[in-house]
Structures are given as C-alpha cells and as structure tokens.
N, C-alpha and C positions, 0 to 999 in steps of 0.2 A: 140729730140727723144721722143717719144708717152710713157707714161707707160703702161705697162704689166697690162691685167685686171687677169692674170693666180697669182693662191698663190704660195709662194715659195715653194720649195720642201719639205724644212721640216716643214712647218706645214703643207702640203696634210699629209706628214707621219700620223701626232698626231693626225689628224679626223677620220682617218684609223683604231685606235685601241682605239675610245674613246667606252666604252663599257652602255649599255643602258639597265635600269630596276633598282631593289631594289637590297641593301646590304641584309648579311642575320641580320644583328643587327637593319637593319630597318624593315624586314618583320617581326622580334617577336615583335618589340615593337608594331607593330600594331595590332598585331593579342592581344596581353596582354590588351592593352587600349582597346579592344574591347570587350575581355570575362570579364573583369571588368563592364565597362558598362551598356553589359548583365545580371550579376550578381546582380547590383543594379536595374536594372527596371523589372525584372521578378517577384518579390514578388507585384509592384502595380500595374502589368497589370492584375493578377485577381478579384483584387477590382475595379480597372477602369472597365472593361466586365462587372459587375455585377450591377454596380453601369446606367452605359449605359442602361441596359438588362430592372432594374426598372423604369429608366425614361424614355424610349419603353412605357413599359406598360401601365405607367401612362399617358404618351400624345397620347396613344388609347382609353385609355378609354373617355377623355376630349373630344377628337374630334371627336366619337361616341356619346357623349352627345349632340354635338353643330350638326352635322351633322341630330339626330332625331329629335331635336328641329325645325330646318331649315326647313326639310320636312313634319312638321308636319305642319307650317305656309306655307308652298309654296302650300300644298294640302287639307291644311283647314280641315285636318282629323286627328284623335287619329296615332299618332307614337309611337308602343312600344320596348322598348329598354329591351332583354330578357337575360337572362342568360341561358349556355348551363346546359343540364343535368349534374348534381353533383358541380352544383356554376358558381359562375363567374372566378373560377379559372382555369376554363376549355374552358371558351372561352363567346362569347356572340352575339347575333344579333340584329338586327334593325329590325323590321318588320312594315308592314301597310298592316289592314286587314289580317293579317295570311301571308303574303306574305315575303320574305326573301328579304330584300332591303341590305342591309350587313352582314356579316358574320365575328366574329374573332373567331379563334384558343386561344388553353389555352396557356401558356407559361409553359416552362419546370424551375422547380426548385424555381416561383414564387408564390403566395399566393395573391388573389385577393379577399376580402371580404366587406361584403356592412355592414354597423353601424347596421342598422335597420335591417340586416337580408331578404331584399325584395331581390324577384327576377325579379322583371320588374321594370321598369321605364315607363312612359307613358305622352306623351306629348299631348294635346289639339291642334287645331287649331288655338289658339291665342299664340301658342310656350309657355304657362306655363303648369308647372307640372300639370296633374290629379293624378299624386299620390303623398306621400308625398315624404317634400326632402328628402336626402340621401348622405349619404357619402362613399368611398370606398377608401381600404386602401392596397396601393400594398406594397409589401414586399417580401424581401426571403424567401425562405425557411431553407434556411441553417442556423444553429444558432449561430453558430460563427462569424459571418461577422462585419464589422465595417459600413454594408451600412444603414444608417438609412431609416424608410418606408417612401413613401410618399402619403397622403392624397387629393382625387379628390372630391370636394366638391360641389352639385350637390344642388342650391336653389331652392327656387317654383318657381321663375321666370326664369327661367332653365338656369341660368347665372352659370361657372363651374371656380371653382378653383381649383389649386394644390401648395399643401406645401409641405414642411417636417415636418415630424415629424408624430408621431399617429393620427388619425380623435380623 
C-alpha cells in the first residue's frame, strides 16, 4: 500500500492555530535597544554635519583654485579667482576677462578668510600665480565646537593644499 502524502489530522490542527508576528516582550525590547542607540548617536551627528559642512567648503575652494589655474593654461590668459562682495565668506567666482566662468555661494554658519587678506587670486597663462600666494582658512562660526579649521594653501605655482589646523 502507497503512503499518504495528506498530514495527519492532528498536526493540520497545530498549523491551524500557529499564531504569526512579535510577542509584546519582544516589541519593547526593540523599540528600547533602539531609542538607546538613538540616544548615543544624536550628540555626534551634530559634529559629524559640521565637520562634513567644513571639508565642503574646503574642497571648493581647492578645486576652484585647480579649476582657474587649468583655464588659465587652456586659454593662455590671466584667470581671476574673486571674492563676492563682503569676503570670501560669502561666496566667490572665476572669472576671464570680467566674464563669470563660475560661481560659489557663501556657506551659512562658515568663516572663509584669506592670510594675506587679498580678494583676488589671478593666474597667468603659464598656470602660475600673478599674484601672490595665499592661504585660506575655513572654519566655523560657532565657537563652541570641537571641529578644528582647515587650511587651503594656495603656492605661486598654483599647486593647492589643505590641512588641519590654522594657515
């Protein structure tokens, strides 16, 4: 005789009433280990943002540098690198000839200032500086923060660095 591929009666019963989802002693421990967790990464995701926010800044500036320099040897012409009105903290462009080859926005809460105080940068057709070099030092503005500034350092041969720390 053939066996039965049908289950016995009584376990069809016990799949019948097997019941599916969470206890309620597992849904708090989850929800616990979770506002825990929350608890411990909320204080370093303000410093994480901020700390992001300044090294933004700093790798526009750098790449704004490498970017006039380029166009300055591709077109064999003076490229100036300007600051908007009321500093570099407020934003800055590219120009050739008076012309707007880019554009940046200032950053809200940031502090963008140049060592020497200049408001242009200007590259040559051979990609070196015709002004002198220059450094620039982004930072917060907040004064309590733990994010240290970092410094975009800008040679005559318009080669650009960035550190930490003050220029």
């Amino acid at each position: 005789m053939a066996a039965s591929s049908r289950p016995a009666a009584g376990n069809d019963a016990m799949t019948k009433h097997r019941q599916h989802g969470f206890t309620l002693v597992e849904l708090v421990m989850t929800i616990t280990i979770f506002v825990v967790l929350t608890l411990i990464a909320v204080p370093y995701l303000g410093t994480f943002v901020q700390s992001q926010r300044v090294k933004n800044a700093a790798m526009d500036m750098s790449s704004s540098v490498i970017f006039a320099r380029s166009e300055a040897i591709k077109r064999n012409a003076q490229i100036d690198m300007t600051a908007n009105t009321g500093g570099w903290s407020n934003g800055w462009r590219v120009l050739s000839a008076g012309a707007s080859l880019r554009s940046y926005d200032g950053y809200i809460n940031l502090k963008v200032t140049a060592k020497n105080g200049s408001a242009t940068l200007s590259f040559g057709g051979d990609g070196r500086m015709v002004t002198a070099a220059d450094s620039f030092q982004v930072q917060p503005t907040e004064a309590n923060t733990k994010q240290q500034p970092l410094c975009v350092a800008v040679g005559t041969s318009g080669r650009v660095a960035t550190t930490g720390g003050p220029c």
